[in-house]
N, C-alpha and C positions, 0 to 999 in steps of 0.2 A: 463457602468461598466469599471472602470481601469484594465491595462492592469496584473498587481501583481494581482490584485484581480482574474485576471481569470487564470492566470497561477496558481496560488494557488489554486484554485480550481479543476482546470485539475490535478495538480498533485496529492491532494489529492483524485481524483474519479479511475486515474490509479493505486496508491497505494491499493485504497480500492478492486479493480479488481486482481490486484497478489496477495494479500493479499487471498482474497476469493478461489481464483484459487489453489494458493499451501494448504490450508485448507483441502479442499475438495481431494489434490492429496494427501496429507497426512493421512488422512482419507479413502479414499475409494481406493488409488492407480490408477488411471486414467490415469497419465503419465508414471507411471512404474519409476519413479527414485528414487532415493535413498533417504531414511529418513532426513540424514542431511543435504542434496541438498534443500529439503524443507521445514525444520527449519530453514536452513539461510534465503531463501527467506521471508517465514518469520516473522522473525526478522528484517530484511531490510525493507520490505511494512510497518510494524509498527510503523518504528523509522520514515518514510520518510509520513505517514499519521496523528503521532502524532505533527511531525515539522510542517504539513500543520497548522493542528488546532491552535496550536500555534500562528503562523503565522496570522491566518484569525482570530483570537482574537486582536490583534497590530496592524492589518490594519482597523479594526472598528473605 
């Protein structure tokens, strides 16, 4: 496997991981911080796991 392909990859599994992480603290409160602390996050995981896919569509 190329080297883009697996970084791309990585980034989109850590994305999907904040991603799920701030969900869940949004929802259940598990970290105890603040609401818009974890809409930004995110916001940020989606934009940075939507570019993956992007991304791993162009490198096919």
């Amino acid at each position: 496997m190329e080297t883009q392909k697996v970084l791309c990859y990585a980034a989109m599994a850590i994305a999907g991981i904040v991603l799920l992480v701030f969900l869940l603290d949004a929802g259940l409160g598990i970290l105890g911080r603040s609401l818009v602390l974890d809409i930004m996050f995110i916001l940020g995981a989606a934009f940075v796991l939507w570019q993956g896919i992007e991304t791993a569509r162009e490198l096919r």
